[in-house]
N, C-alpha and C positions, 0 to 999 in steps of 0.2 A: 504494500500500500504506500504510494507515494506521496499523498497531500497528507501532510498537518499544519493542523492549527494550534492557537495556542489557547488554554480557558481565557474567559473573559475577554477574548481581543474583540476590539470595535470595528474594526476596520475588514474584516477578511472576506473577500469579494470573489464569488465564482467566477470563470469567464467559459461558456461552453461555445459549443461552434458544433451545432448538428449537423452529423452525417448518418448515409441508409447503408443498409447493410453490407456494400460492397466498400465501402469506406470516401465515396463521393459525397461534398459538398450537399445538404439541402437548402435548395431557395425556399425561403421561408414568406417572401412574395407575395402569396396564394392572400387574395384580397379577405379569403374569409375566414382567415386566422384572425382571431380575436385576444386571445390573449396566452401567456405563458408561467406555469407557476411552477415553483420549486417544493418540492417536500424532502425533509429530512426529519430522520428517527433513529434514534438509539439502536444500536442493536440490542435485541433481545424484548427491547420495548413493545406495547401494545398500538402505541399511537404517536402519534407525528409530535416534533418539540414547537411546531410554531402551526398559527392555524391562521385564515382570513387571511387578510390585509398582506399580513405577517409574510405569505407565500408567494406573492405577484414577484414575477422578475420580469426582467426590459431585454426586450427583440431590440436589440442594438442597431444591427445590419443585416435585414430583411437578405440579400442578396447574398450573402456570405454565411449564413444561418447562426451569426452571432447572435447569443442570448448571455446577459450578464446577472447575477443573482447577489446581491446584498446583505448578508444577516442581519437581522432587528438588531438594533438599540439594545447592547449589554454583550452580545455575541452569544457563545455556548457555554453554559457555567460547570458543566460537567463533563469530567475527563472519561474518555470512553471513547469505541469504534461508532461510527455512524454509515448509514448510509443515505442516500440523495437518490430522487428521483423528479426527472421536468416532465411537467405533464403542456401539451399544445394544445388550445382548445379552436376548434375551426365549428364554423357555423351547423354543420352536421354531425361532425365526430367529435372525440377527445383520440388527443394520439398520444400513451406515455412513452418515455426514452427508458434506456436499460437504466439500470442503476447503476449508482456512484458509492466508493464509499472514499471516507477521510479519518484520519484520527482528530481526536482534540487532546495534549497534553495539559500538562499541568508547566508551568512558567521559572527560571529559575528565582523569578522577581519573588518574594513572601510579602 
């Protein structure tokens, strides 16, 4: 697993860039994509660490299927494996993306 974070960081910003299963670019273009949300959950957890509002993430560049994702205000306050998943929402369907995962440690900072 390559991505860590740290607890508590404020700042820690996904950058995804979807692609289909041959590993091609998706144009995300498609007039009736609506919007894009993030969800992440503990593993082993029952339910997502952030809900509403909290999930929306920004279609950067339609053209390049950039999609960038934000953690809320306080970041992740517990150390543990997570995993991430982007869900696309288009006027007829929901398309989700595989999953993601990331650690969060603990900071040397006390």
């Amino acid at each position: 697993m390559a991505i860590k974070f740290f607890k508590d960081d404020t700042l820690p910003k996904f950058q995804f860039t979807i692609v289909d299963e041959d590993g091609s670019t998706v144009d995300l273009s498609d007039p009736d994509l609506s919007s894009a949300k993030c969800f992440i959950r503990k593993q082993s957890a029952s339910s997502n660490v952030w809900s509403g509002g909290d999930t929306d993430a920004d279609i950067v560049d339609k053209p390049t299927g950039r999609v960038d994702y934000i953690l809320p205000a306080g970041g992740i306050a517990d150390v543990g494996v997570y995993s991430g998943q982007l869900e696309l929402t288009f006027a007829s369907s929901v398309q989700q993306t595989e999953r993601f995962q990331f650690s969060v440690e603990a900071g040397l900072k006390v």
